[in-house]
C-alpha positions in Angstrom: 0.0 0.0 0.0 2.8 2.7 0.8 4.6 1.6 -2.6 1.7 1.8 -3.9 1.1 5.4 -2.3 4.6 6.4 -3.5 4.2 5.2 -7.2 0.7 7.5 -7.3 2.6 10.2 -5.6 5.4 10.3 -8.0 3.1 10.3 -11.0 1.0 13.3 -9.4 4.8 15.0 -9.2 5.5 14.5 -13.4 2.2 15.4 -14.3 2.7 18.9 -12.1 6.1 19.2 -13.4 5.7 18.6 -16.8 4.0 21.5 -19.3 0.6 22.0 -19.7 0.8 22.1 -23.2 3.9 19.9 -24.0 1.6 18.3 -27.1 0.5 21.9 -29.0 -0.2 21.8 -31.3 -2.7 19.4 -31.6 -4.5 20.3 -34.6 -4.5 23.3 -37.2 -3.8 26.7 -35.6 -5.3 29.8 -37.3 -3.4 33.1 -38.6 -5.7 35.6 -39.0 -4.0 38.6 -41.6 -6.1 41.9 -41.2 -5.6 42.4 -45.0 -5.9 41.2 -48.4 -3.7 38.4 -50.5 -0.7 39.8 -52.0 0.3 42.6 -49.6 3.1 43.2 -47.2 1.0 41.4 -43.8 0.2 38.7 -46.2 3.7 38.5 -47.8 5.0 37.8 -44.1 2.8 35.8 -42.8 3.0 33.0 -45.8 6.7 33.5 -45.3 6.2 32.0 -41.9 3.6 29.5 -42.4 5.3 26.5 -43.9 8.4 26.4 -41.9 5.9 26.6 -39.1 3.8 23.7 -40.3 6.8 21.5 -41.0 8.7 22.3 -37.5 5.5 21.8 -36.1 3.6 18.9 -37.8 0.5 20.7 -37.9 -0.8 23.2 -40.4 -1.1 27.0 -39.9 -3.9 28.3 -42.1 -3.8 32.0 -43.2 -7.1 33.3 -42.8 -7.6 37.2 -44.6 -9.7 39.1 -42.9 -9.4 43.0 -44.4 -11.0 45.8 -44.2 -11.4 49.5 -42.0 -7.2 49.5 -42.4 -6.7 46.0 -40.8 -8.9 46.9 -38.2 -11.9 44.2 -38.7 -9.5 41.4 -38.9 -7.9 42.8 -35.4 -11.0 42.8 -33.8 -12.1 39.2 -34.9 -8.4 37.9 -33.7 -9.1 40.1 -30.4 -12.5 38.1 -29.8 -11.3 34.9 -30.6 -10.8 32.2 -28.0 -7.4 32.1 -26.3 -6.7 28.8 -26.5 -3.4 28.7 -28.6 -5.0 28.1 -31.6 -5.7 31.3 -33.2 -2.9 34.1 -33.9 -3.0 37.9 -35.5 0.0 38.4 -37.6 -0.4 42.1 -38.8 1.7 44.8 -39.8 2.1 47.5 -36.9 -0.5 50.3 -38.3 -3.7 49.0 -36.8 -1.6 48.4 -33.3 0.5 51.6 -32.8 -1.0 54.5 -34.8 -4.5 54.2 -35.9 -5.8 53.9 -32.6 -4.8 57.2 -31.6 -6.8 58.5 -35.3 -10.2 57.1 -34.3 -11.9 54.7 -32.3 -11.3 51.1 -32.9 -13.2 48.1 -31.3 -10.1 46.4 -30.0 -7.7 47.3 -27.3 -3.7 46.6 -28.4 -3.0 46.0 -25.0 -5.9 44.4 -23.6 -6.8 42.5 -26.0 -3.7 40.5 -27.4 -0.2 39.0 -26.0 2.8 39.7 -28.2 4.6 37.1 -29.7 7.5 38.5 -31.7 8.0 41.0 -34.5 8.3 39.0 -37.3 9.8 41.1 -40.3 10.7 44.8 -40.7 9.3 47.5 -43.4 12.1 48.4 -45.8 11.4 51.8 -47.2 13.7 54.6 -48.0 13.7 58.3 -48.1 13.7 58.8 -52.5 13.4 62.6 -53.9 13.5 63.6 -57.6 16.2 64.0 -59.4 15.3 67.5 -60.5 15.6 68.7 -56.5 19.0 68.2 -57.0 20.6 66.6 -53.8 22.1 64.0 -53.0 21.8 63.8 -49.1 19.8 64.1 -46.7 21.6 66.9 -45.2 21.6 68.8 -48.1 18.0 68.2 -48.4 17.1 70.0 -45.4 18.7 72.7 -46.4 17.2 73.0 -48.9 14.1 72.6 -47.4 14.5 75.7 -44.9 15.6 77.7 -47.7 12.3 77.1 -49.4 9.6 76.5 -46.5 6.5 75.3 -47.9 7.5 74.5 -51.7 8.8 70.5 -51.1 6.1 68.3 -51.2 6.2 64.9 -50.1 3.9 62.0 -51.4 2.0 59.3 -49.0 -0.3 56.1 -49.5 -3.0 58.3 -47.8 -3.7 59.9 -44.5 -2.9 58.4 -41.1 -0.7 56.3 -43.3 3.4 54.9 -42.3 3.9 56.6 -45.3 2.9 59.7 -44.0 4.1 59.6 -40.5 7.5 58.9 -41.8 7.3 62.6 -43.6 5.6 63.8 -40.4 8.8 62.5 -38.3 11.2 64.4 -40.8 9.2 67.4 -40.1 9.4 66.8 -36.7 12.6 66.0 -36.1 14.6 68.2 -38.7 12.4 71.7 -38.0 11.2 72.1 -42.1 7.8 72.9 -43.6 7.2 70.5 -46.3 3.7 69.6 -47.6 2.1 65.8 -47.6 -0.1 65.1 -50.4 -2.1 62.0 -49.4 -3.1 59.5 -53.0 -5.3 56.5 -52.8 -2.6 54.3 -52.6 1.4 54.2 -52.7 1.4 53.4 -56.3 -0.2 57.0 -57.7 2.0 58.5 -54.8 5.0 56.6 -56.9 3.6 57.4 -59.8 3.6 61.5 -59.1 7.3 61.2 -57.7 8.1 60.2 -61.1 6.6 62.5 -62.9 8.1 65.0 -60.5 4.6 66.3 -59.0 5.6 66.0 -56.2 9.3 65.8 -55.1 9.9 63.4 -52.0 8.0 60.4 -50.9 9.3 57.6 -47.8 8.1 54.2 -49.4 9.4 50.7 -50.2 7.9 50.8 -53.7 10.6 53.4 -54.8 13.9 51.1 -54.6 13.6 49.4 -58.4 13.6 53.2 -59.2 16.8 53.6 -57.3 18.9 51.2 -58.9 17.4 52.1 -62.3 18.4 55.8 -61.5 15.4 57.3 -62.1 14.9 58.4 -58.1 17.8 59.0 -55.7 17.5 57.6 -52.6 19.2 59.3 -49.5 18.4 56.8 -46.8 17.1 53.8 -45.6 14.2 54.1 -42.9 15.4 51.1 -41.2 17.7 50.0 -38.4 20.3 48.4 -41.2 21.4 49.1 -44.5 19.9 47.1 -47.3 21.8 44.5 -48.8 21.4 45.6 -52.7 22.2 49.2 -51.6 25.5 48.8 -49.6 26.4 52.8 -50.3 23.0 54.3 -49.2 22.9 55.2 -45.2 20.2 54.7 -42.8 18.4 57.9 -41.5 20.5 57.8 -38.2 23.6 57.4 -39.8 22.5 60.5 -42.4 22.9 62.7 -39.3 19.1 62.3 -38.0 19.8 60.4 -34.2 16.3 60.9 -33.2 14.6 60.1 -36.5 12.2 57.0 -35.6 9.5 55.6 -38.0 9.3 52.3 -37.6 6.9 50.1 -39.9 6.8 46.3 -38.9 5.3 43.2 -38.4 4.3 40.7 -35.5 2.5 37.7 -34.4 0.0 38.2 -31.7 -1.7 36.3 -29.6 -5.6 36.7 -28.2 -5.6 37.7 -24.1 -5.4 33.9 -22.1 -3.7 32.1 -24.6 -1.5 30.4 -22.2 2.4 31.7 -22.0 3.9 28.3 -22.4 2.6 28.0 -25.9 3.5 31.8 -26.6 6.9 31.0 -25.9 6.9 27.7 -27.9 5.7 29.6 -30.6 7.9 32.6 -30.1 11.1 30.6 -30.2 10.3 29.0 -33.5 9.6 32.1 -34.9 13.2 33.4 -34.1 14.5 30.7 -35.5 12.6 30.6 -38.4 13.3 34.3 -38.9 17.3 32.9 -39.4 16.6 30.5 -42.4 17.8 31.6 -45.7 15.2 30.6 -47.1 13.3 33.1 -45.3 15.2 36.0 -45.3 15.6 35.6 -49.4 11.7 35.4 -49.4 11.0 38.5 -47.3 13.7 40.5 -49.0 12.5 40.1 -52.3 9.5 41.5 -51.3 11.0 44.4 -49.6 10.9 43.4 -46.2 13.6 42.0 -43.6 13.2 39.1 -41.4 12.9 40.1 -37.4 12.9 37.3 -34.4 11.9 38.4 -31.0 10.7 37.1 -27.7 7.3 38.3 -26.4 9.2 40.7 -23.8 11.0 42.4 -26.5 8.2 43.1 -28.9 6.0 44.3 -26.1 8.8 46.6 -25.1 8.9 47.7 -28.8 5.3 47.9 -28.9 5.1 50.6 -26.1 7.5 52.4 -27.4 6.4 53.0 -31.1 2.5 53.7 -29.6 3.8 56.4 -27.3 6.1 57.6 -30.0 3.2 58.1 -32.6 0.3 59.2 -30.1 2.9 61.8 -29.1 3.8 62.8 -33.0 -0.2 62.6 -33.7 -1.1 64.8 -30.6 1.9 67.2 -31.3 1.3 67.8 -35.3 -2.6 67.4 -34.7 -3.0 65.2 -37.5 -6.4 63.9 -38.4 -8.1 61.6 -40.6 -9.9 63.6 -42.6 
């Protein structure tokens, strides 16, 4: 009886030692993207998925869900059950800046766990050729010697692409003008033509290497591979410039931490395969891998940084 009693015991003792979720994933888990096929959100998330399915031996289904700028698809990930089963991966809008533009039905921090950044935004500061400079130092002087007649292009209002022109505004002291488009390709398309004669997108770097746009800087924390000569903003002379545009995996509120961090860790590790790094920079993005401490950290940072530019510049959808 007390072997007996000591065998039960020392079964009670693995079962309490060993993780509640040791066997996750058990069946398919659920990606929700908060926008449609084909675009950057989408881009990283399908970069992700089969490494995850193969390391796994479970599928991870991309499931679309766009609309209201990523904001419906946040809200359906923020109600879904936290079971470690269904994940956001999103790019960083819908978290960081348009909350502070209107109200949306979700809170970033309430509502979600982080689970790493997954991939980076690689965009560049590109002006026309006509303005005639070549840096970005000479482009602000240029701009305060002619306050008011630079104007810079943007995918629309309460845009990346327009906070990143905000941010130069900001942190340089010059008056140039935003003209929001529909969309980052008319915005391309105008910088071209020279209607307008700065714009801070990803779009423009074929036009760079073709020469038909000069690019001053990389809005980025590296330098891009295929443009070894071209500086980031902070190594142009700007220390404080910060417009970050990224992506992460999220996970609804009571999804339990031990499968967070199972799925955290694969993700860095995934984030280090060729394979994946080749697939995210061809599609002008670079491959990030964090734990759920550091994103979070990241995460405060960049919504205090852009409710503080919003409130400061008082810009509005309109």
């Amino acid at each position: 009886m007390f072997a007996r009693s000591l065998l039960m015991a020392a079964g009670l003792a693995l079962a309490i030692a060993a993780p509640a979720n040791a066997d996750w994933p058990e069946k398919p888990v659920r990606i929700i993207v908060p926008y449609a096929p084909g675009g950057s959100g989408d881009n990283t998330a399908r970069a992700y998925q089969d490494k995850l399915s193969e390391k796994f031996g479970q599928q991870f289904v991309i499931e679309n869900r766009g609309g209201a700028a990523g904001a419906i698809g946040i809200e359906a990930a923020s109600k879904a059950e936290g079971d470690g089963y269904t994940f956001l991966q999103t790019p960083m809008g819908g978290l960081v800046i348009l909350p502070h533009l209107r109200n949306v039905p979700y809170d970033p921090f309430e509502d979600f766990k982080p689970v790493s950044r997954t991939a980076e935004t690689v965009a560049a500061m590109a002006v026309h050729p006509s303005l005639g400079v070549n840096t970005v130092k000479e482009f602000i002087a240029l701009a305060k010697e002619k306050p008011g007649e630079i104007f810079f292009g943007s995918a629309g209002q309460g845009t990346i692409t327009q906070m990143r022109g905000e941010v130069l505004k900001d942190v340089a002291g010059i008056d140039i003008v935003h003209v929001p488009y529909r969309g980052s390709g008319e915005a391309l398309n105008d910088l071209l033509a020279g209607h307008v004669q700065v714009n801070f997108e990803g779009n423009v770097l074929p036009h760079g290497k073709a020469g038909t746009l000069k690019l001053l800087a990389f809005i980025s924390d590296e330098r891009h591979p295929d443009f070894p000569d071209v500086p980031t903003m902070k190594e142009a002379g700007l220390e404080n410039y910060e417009a970050p545009s990224w992506h992460g995996m999220l996970a609804p509120k009571g999804t339990p931490d031990d499968i967070i961090k199972k799925l955290s860790d694969a993700l860095i590790e995934i984030s280090q395969t060729p394979e994946v790094k080749k697939r995210l920079i061809d599609v002008g993005l670079m491959a990030r891998g964090e734990t759920p401490e550091q994103m979070g950290a990241v995460m405060k940072q960049h919504y205090d940084l852009f409710g503080d530019l919003i409130k400061r510049l008082d810009i509005k959808i309109q």
